[in-house]
C-alpha positions, -999 to +999 in steps of 0.1 A: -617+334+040-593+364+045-621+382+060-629+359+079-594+356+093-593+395+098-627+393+124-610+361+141-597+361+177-564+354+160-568+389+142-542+377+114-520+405+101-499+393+072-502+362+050-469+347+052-473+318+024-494+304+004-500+267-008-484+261-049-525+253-056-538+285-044-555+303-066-565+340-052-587+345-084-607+315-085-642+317-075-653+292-057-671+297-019-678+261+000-700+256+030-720+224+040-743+235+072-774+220+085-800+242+081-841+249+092-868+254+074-893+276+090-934+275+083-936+288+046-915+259+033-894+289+016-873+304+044-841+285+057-823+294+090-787+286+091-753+293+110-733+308+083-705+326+100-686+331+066-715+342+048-719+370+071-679+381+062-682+382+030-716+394+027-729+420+051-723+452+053-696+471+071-693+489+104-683+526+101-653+535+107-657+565+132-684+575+152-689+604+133-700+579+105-730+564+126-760+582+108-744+582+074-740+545+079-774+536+094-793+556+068-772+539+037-767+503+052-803+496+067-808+500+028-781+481+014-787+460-016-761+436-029-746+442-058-743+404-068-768+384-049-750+353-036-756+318-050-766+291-024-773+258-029-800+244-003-802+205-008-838+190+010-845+162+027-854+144-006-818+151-017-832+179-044-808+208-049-825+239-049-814+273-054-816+303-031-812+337-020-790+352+007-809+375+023-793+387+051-775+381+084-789+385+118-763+402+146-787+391+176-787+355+172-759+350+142-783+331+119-783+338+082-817+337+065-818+327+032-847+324+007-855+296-015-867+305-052-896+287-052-922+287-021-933+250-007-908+232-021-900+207+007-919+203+038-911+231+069-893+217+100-919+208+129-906+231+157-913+234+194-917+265+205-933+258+244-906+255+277-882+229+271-872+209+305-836+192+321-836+157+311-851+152+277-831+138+253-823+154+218-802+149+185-778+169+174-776+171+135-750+183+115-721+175+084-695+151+092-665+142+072-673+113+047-645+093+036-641+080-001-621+065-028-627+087-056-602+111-072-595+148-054-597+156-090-640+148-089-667+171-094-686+151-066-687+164-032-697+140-005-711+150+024-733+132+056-753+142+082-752+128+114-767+126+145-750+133+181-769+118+210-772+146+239-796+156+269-809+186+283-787+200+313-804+232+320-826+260+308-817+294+310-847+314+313-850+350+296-864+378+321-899+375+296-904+343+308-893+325+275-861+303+271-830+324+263-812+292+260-808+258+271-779+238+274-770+199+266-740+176+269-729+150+245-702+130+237-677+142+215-684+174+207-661+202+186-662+231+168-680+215+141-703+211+160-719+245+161-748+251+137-757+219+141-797+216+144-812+200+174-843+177+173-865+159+204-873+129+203-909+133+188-888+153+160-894+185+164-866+215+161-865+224+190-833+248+184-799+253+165-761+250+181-748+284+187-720+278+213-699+256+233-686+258+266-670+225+279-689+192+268-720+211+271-739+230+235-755+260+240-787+260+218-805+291+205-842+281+211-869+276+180-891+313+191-854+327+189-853+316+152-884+328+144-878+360+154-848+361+136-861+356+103-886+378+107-861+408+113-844+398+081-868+395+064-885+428+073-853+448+065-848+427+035-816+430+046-790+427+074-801+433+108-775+447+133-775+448+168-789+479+192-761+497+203-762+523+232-731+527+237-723+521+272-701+498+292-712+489+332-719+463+358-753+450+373-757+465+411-763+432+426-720+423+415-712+455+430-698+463+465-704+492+485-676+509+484-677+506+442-711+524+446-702+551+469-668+558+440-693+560+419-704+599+433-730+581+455-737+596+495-729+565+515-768+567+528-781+562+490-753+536+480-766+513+509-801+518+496-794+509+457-770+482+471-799+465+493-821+466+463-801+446+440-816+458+411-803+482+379-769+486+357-746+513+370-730+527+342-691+527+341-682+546+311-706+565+284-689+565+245-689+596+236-713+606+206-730+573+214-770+573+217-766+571+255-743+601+257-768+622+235-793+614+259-769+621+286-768+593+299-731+599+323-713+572+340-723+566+378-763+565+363-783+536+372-806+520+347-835+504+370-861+496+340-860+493+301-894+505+290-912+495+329-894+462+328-874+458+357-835+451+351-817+426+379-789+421+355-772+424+321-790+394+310-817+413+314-807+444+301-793+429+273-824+409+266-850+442+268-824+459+247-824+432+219-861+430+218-868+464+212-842+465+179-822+493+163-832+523+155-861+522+178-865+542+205-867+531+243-875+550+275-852+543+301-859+548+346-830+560+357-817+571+397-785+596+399-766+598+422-770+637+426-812+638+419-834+620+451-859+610+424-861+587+396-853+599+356-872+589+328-854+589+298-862+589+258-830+572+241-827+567+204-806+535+200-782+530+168-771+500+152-739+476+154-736+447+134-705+433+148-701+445+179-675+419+187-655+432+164-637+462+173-615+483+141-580+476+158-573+443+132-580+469+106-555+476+081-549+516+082-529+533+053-546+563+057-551+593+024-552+623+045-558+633+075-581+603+094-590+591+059-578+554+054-584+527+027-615+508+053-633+545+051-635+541+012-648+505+016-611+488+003-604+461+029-571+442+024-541+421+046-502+422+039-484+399+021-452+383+035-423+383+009-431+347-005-464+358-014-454+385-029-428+368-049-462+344-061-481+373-070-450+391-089-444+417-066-421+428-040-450+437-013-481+456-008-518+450+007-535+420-010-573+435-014-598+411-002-634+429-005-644+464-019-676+476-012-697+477-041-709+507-033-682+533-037-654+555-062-630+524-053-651+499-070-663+522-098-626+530-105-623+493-116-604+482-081-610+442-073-610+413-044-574+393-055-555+433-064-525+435-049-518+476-040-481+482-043-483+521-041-501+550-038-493+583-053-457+572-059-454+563-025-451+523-012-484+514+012-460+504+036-446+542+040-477+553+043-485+576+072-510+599+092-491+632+078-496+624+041-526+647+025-546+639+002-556+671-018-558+657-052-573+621-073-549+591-064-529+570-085-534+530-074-501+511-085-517+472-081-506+439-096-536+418-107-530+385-123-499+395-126-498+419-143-494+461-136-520+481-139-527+520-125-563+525-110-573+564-100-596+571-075-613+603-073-609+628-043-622+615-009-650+636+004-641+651+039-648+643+068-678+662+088 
């Protein structure tokens, strides 16, 4: 949940109290989702936004990280496999595997234990048109008499009346998305599954904007469990690493600042086609293939770009790690460019590393780098833990010296090397092991993690 909070807009920063109930330690995960079962009766689709906190992998931390992290993550196993209970349409509770999360679409695949359990989901995959009408399915609260003390969780799916407002076509020619309005809609809303009226899934909820649902459409779906299941694992985004604006938004003048001759800037400008690139990241794929800002991208692998739907779209399609050739017109060569880029991968590329706790170990080291993620606690949680402050550690990656060296979600790190976290700054080297002062259950312990390798 603390994750979770961390990658919200709100970006919380310090837990200030804490409910008398809450227990840190206990572990217990709940999520009731509408899900969809794809062809083999054994794969399930779902929006599982909290699943994808607390189990996918992590971004790097630096760009300097990027082919360390795509050569370790594209491979990375869990060291626990999650438990997830899928119930059926016959009310059966059946046990699965997480499997991954997909950063195109944000669906989580997961993977029943046994194949053909329950029927697959009838889905629509041809154009969808304005007008039809579709249910909405997802949990709703369910109100009952029994004791808060019960083992029972009650839980109903309902339906949501809505119709088809428009369809947003994808530059292939397929649906990209499609829209509908119904009454009463809310954030709970979102991952709920939508049906036609002949019942077929015909896409899940991934948005709203207004009183209108933005659904991801049924080929969408498919695709996405097919990535997952590829990798095995995770799928992240592309990432060039580029910001810019489509040609056709641009004026003339923006053009022309651009370092394009006023003669050439009315001729791109006419054409309403391309991205002009406004700023290149450095060490990014685009900038080793140097790419520069002012660079025009006209096609993604001879498909022709109008806009950064478009680009977007191609860019998705072609997945990361994989390499694309791009057409691109400069403003100081008369002739087109084609280019080889090697794209790289993001898997939250929403997310940026400013919410990011940073008590760093030496010199541009800091506790994310060796997988520790934690939040402060305000003095009233610290007081509940039985300390007087620190970072309250809410994942560590299985996969490093932290978690080796015995250091758990629910630790509470007081100090480091002596020194109080909340002391901690940019000057302090780390030459040595480190001694880990933390409070867990209450108790104090000392944890010591081995050097930190350097930084290349």
């Amino acid at each position: 949940m603390f994750r979770l909070l961390l990658r919200s807009q709100q970006q919380a920063q310090v837990i200030a109290s804490l409910d008398s109930t809450f227990n840190l330690l206990d572990d217990v995960h709940t999520n009731v989702i509408a899900g969809v079962a794809m062809d083999d009766g054994q794969t399930i689709a779902a929006w599982l936004p909290e699943a994808n906190v607390e189990f996918a992998p992590q971004m790097p931390n630096s760009f300097t990280e990027a082919k360390a992290w795509e050569a370790s993550q594209f491979k990375y196993q869990f060291a626990d496999a999650p438990d997830v209970t899928v119930i059926g349409p016959d009310g059966k509770q059946l046990l699965a595997k997480y499997i991954g999360f997909d950063a195109n679409t944000g669906l989580s695949i997961l993977r029943l234990n046994e194949r053909n359990l329950f029927p697959p989901a009838t889905m629509r995959d041809e154009p969808l048109g304005p007008g039809e009408n579709v249910l909405l399915f997802g949990p709703e609260p369910v109100r009952t008499n029994q004791s808060l003390v019960s083992n029972n969780l009650y839980v109903r799916i309902a339906a949501s009346e809505g119709r088809i407002e428009n369809v947003l076509p994808a530059p292939s020619g397929e649906v990209a998305r499609f829209k509908v309005s119904a009454r009463r809609l809310s954030d709970a809303n979102i991952g709920s599954v939508a049906v036609n009226e002949q019942g077929q899934t015909i896409g899940i909820v991934d948005g709203l904007e207004g009183n209108e649902a933005t659904i991801l459409p049924a080929a969408s779906i498919r695709r996405a469990a097919q990535r997952v299941l590829e990798q095995k694992g995770s799928v992240p985004r592309p990432w060039l690493g580029v910001k810019g604006e489509a040609v056709s938004a641009l004026n003339f003048d923006q053009i022309v600042n651009h370092g394009w001759t006023m003669d050439r800037a009315a001729d791109l400008a006419g054409k309403h086609r391309g991205i002009m690139l406004t700023s290149v990241v450095p060490n990014s794929p685009a900038a080793r293939a140097a790419l520069r800002a002012g660079d025009v991208i006209l096609k993604v692998d001879d498909k022709e770009i109008h806009n950064a739907d478009d680009f977007t779209w191609w860019l998705e399609q072609a997945g990361p790690s994989s390499s694309v050739q791009f057409t691109v017109a400069r403003p100081n060569l008369l002739t087109e460019e084609a280019l080889n880029v090697k794209l790289s991968a993001q898997l939250d590329p929403a997310a940026g590393f400013g919410f990011r706790n940073r008590f760093p170990l030496n010199k541009g080291l800091s506790l994310l780098e060796q997988g520790i993620e934690t939040i402060a606690v305000g003095p009233m949680v610290a007081s509940q833990l039985r300390t007087t402050a620190g970072l309250l550690v809410i994942y560590v990656d299985p996969t490093t010296p932290a978690f080796a060296a015995g250091l758990k979600a629910g630790d509470v790190i007081q100090s480091i090397d002596g020194k109080p976290v909340s002391a901690f700054n940019r000057s302090v080297p780390m030459k040595t092991a480190s001694v880990f002062d933390i409070i867990r259950k209450k108790q104090k312990l000392t944890i010591t993690l081995p050097k930190p390798a350097k930084n290349n």
